[in-house]
N, C-alpha and C positions, 0 to 999 in steps of 0.2 A: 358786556364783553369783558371777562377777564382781561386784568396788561399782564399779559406776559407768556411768553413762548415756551414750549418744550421740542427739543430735538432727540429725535432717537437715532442713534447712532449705530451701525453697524460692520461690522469686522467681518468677511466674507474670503475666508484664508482655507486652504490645504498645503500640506508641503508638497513638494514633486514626489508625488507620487507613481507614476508613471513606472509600467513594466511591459516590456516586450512579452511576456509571457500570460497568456491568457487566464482565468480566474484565481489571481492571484487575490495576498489579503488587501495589498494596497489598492487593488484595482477597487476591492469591494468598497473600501474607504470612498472612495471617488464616487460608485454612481449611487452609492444608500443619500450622498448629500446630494446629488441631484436630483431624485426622484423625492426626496423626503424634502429638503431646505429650497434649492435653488429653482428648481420647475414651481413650486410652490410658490414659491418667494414672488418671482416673474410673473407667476399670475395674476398673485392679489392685490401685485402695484398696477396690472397695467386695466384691471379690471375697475379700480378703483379710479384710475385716472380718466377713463373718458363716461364714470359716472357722475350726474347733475348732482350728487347731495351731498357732495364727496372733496376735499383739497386734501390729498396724501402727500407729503413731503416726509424724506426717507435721506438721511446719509451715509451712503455706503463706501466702504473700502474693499476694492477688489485687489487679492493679493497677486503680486506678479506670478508667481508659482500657481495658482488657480487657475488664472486666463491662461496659461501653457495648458494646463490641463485642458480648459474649454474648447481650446482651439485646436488640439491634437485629434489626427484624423483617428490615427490608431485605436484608440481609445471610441471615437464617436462611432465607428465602424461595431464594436462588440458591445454598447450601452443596450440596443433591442432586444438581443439576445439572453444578456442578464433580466432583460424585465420578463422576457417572453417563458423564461427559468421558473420564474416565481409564480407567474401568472396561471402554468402548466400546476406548480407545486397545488397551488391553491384549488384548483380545480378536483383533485385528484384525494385533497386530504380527508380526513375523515374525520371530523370534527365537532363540538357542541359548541361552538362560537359562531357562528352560523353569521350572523349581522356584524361580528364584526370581520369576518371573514369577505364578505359581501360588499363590504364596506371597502374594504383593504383594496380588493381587485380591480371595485371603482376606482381608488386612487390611483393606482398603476395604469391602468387604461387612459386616464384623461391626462397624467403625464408623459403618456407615449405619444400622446395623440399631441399633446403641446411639443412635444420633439421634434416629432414630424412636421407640423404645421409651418415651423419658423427654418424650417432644411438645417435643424441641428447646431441653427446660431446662437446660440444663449447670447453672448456679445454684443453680438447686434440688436439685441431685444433690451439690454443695459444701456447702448447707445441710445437708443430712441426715447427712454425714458429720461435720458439725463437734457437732451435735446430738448425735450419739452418741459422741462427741470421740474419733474416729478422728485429726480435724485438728485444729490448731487454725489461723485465718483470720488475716491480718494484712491490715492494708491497707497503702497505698502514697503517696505525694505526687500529687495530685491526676491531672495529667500529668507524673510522674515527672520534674518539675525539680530540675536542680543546686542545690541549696539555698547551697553555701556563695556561691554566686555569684549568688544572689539577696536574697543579705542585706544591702543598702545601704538597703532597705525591708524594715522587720521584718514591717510587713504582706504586702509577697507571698509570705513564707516561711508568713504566720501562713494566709493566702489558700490558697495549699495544701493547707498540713495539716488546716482547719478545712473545706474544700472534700470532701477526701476521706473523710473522718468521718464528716460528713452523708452523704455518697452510699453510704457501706459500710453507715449505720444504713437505712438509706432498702431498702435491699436484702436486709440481711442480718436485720433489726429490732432487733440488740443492736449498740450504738458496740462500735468494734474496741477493744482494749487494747493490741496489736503495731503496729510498722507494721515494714515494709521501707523504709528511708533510701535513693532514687535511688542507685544505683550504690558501697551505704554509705557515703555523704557525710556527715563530720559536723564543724561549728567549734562553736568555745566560745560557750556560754549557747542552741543549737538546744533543750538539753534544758528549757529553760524555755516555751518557745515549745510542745512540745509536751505536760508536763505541762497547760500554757493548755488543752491542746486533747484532755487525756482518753487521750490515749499514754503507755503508763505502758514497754516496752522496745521495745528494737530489735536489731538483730547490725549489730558494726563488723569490719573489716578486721584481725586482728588485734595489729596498730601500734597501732589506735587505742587497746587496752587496754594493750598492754606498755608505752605512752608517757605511761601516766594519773600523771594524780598525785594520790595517791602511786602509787607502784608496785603495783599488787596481789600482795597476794602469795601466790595461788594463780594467777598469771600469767594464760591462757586459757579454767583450764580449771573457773572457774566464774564465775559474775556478780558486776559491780560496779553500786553505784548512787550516782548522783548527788544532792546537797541538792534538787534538784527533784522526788524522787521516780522517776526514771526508770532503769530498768535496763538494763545494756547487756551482751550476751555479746559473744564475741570468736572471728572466726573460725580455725580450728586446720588448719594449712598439712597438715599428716600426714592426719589424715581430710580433707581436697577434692584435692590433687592426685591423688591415684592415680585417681580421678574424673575430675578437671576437665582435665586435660592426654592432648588427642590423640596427644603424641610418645612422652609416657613412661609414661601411665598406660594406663587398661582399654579405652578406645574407640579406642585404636591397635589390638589387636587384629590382627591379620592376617585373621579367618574376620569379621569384625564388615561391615554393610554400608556401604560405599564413599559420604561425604555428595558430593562435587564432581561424581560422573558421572551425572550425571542425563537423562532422553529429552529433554530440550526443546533440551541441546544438541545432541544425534546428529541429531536431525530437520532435515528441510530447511523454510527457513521457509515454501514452498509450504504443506508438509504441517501447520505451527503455525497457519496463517489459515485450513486448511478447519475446525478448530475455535473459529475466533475469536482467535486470539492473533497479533497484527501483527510481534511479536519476537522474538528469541529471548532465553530467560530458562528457567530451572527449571519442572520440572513437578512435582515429588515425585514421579516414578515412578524409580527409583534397582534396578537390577539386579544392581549389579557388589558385590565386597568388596574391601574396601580392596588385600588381596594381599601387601603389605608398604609400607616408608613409602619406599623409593624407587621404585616400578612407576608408572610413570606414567600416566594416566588412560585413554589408549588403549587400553594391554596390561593394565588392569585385568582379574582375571576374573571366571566366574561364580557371583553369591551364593549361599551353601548354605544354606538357615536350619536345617537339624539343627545341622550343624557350631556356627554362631552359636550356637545355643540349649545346646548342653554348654558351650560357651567362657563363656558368661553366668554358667553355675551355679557353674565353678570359678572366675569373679574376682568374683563373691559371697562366696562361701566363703572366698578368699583377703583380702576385702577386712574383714569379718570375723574372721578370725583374725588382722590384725591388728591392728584396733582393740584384740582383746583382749588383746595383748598389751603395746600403750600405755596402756588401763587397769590393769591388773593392776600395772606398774611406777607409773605418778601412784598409785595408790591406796597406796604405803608411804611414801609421803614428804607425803601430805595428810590432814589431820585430820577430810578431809568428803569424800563422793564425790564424784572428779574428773568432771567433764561435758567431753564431746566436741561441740564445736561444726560442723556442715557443713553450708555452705549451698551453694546452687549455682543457676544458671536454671533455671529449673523446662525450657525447653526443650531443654536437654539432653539429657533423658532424653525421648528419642523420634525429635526435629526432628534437631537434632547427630548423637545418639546414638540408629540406629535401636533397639538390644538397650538402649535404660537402662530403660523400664517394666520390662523381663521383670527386668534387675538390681536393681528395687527389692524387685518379688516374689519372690525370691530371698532378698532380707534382710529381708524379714519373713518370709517359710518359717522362714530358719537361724539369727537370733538368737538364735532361746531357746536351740537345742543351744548356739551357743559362750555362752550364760551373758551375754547384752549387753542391759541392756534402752531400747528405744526410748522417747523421751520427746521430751513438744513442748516449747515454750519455758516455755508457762502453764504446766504441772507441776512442772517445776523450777524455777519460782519458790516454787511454793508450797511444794516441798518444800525450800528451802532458809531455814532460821530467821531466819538473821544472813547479810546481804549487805553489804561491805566497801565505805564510802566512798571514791570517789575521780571525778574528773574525768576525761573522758575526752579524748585527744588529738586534732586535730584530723586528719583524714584518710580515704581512699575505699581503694576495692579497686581499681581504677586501677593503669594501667600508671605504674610509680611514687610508687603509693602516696599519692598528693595529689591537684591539683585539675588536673595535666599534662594530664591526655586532656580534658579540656571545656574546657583554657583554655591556648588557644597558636594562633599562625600560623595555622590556616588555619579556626577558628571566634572566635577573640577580639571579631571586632564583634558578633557575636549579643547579649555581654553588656552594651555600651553603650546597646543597643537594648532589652533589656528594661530598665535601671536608666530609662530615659527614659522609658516607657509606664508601668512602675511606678510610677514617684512621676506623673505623671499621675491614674491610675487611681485612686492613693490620695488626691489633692487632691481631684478630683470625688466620691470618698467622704467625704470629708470635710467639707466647707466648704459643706455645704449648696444644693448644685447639683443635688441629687436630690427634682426633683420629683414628685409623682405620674406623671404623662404621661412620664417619666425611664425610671422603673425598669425597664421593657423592653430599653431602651437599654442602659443600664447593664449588665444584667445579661449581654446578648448579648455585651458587648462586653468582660468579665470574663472568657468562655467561650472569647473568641478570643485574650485574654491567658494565661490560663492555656494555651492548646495551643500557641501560640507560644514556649514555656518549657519544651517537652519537651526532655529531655537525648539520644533518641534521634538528634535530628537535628545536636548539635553530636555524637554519638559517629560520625554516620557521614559527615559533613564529616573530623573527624580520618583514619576508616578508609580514604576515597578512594572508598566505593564505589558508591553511586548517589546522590552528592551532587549531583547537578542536580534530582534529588524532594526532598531536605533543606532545598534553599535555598527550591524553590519553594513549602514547604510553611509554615516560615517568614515569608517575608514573606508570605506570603496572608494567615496569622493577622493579623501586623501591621497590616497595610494595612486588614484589615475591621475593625480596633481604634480605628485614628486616625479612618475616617470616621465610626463611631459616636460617639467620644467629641470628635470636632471640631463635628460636627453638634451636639451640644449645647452645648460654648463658642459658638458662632455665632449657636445659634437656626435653624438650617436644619433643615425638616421632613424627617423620611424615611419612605415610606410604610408603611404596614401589610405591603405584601407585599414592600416592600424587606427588613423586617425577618421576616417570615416565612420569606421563603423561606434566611437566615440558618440562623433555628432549625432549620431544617426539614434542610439540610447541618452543622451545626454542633450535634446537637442531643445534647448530654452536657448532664448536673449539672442535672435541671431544679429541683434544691431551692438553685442557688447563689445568694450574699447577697452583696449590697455592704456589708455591714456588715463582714465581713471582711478589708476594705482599711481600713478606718477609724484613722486614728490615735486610739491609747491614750492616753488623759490621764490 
């Protein structure tokens, strides 16, 4: 038996996406990860879990703004419908991809039918698995805010984290212990903030621990912890890229399915409005395989899923043999079992990556032959006696490493704009402006602060790519934040159904507190 552990670690995030309005893009956002990542995902943990040949252990972070998502009726009411779209599409096209068209509808059908089965709980199918601690659950920043850039108010950082908390207890009935750090976001003294708040670790970027002080000196590849109590692992570059990297790693593949070719482009947009969709944009109905990485998306060809599916088991296998082999070397030169850190989007494997489910199922199959065994973050904590003081550096998993990707050129005012509403939000919490007849207010108008403070929408202002819903989604927050909270510097009445029909679009966190913005004395 190899000494020594590997954790794979998972970030399982969308932002509030949520639209009253039926086939929308955000909508589409939502169920392409359910049908692709999350019904998948659910299966091959729970498939795995009551098989004899099999110990899958899985760390995941479910983000608050996803579990709104999963739990909205709205939403779980039009999911059929969207499948039942595609199911029709596919039947009807006219095609020379035949198997993997074939292929496609089987996976639609056994995802509907996993929908149906569980009465539409994904949640509850989470819970059960963390129960018999297949997983173990982490939460997230409320609406996955950049934290180091909302630190000029300690309360909206605290706002956050004590946001998410409650809603994970609220849900889950035990406070998380993990969280997942926005994008691995971390500056000096975060970990006090969320000690406050019942967070006892998290995963940085692996800079953030090589950079600690002191030095660790089991470098990544075990935990450090802070005077606050909070422990931090460190991500380990050798287990995630042969993963995480399209060019060089496993979902380049050549036989792997093709993410960029999608039906909604080939269609003429006649043919995209006889099903309701006014534009063109993806559909998840994806035919082709990659081919090679210069073939370009035209001369792409047709997906085989046999092919796929042997290519899956050998970069399992490979991927495997050689972790084992970076174990087996860490283990003569460390005095404890080296731990293997890998985290990665949870959408990845599925969305990104159609073969990642099948590749996860693969390494819970082949683990135990190569001698590796899987472990969540809580177990090796606990199986670790003595954990090495040190501070950890400040820094993201970010294109360079820092706070580059959420603060530059073409999203830098977002953050003038939250530090303004911020300290706001925190005065009227504080200084006793919260009257009875208030707290409504207040509360609504904290909900629109916090989604206004998602990091997705400064990531996709930076990306270029549908940055005209990023801004718009931004100031909406904004703008329904000042009229609530100017309405009560004023004294201007707002009605019962001005304020309802808020809730009613707007309706996360219904346990959120103004106490949370409150300056600490």
């Amino acid at each position: 038996m190899t000494k020594g552990n590997l954790a794979i670690v998972l970030h399982a995030h969308l932002p509030y996406v949520r639209s009253e309005e039926p086939g929308s893009l955000e909508e589409d956002w939502f169920f392409q990860a359910l049908v692709e990542c999350y019904l998948p995902l659910l299966e091959t943990l729970e498939e795995a879990s009551i098989a004899k040949n099999q110990t899958p252990k899985l760390t995941i972070g479910l983000s608050p703004t996803l579990l709104s998502l999963l739990e909205d009726e709205v939403l779980k009411n039009r999911f059929e419908e969207w499948v039942k779209i595609r199911l029709e599409l596919l039947n009807t096209l006219e095609t020379e991809c035949i198997a993997a068209a074939l292929h496609l509808k089987g996976h639609l059908k056994r995802q509907l039918k996993s929908w149906k089965s569980c009465k539409r709980d994904l949640i509850g199918r989470f819970k059960k698995l963390q129960a018999s601690e297949v997983i173990d659950i982490l939460t997230c920043a409320a609406t996955h805010g950049y934290l180091p850039l909302l630190r000029e108010s300690p309360e909206a950082v605290r706002a956050q984290l004590k946001t998410a908390v409650r809603e994970h207890q609220r849900l889950f009935i035990e406070a998380p212990l993990g969280i997942w750090l926005p994008e691995c976001a971390y500056y000096e003294g975060l970990d006090k903030l969320m000690a406050e708040s019942g967070l006892r670790y998290a995963v940085l970027d692996g800079h953030g621990l090589l950079n600690a002080n002191p030095r660790p000196r089991y470098g990544l590849y075990a935990p450090i912890c802070t005077r606050s109590g909070v422990a931090f692992f460190g991500r380990d570059s050798e287990s995630t890229l042969p993963v995480w990297s399209a060019r060089d790693g496993y979902p380049g593949n050549p036989n792997y399915r093709e993410f960029h070719r999608d039906l909604g482009w080939d269609l003429s947009i006649e043919s995209l409005k006889k099903i309701g969709i006014r534009e063109k944009r993806p559909l998840g109905i994806k035919l082709f395989k990659i081919s090679s990485q210069s073939t370009s998306l035209e001369n792409k060809q047709a997906y085989d899923p046999q092919a796929a599916n042997e290519s899956v088991e050998k970069d399992a296998e490979s991927y495997l043999h050689e972790r084992k082999k970076q174990l087996i070397k860490l283990e003569k030169s460390m005095h404890i079992e080296p731990l293997l850190i890998a985290p990665f989007d949870a959408e990845l494997f599925g969305h990104w990556w159609f073969e990642g489910p099948k590749f996860l199922s693969n390494l819970f199959l082949k683990s135990k032959k190569e001698g590796i065994n899987l472990i969540t973050l809580k177990e090796s904590l606990r199986l670790t006696p003595q954990i090495q003081l040190c501070n950890p550096s400040p820094s993201s998993w970010g294109q360079g490493g820092f706070h580059n990707y959420w603060l530059n050129k073409s999203n830098d005012w977002i953050v003038h704009e939250w530090s303004k509403a911020g300290r706001e939000m925190v005065n009227i919490c504080s200084e006793g402006f919260i009257e009875e007849s208030n707290i409504k207010i207040i509360k609504q108008a904290g909900r629109e602060l916090l989604l206004s403070q998602s990091s997705d929408w400064s990531f996709i202002l930076k990306a270029g790519t549908t940055t005209g819903l990023a801004r718009e989604r931004i100031n909406l927050h904004l703008k329904r934040f000042w009229m609530l909270i100017n309405a009560i510097k004023d004294n201007k009445i707002i009605t019962d159904k001005t304020i309802e029909e808020l809730e009613k679009e707007d309706c996360i966190f219904p346990l959120i507190s103004p106490i949370d913005w409150r300056k600490q004395i």
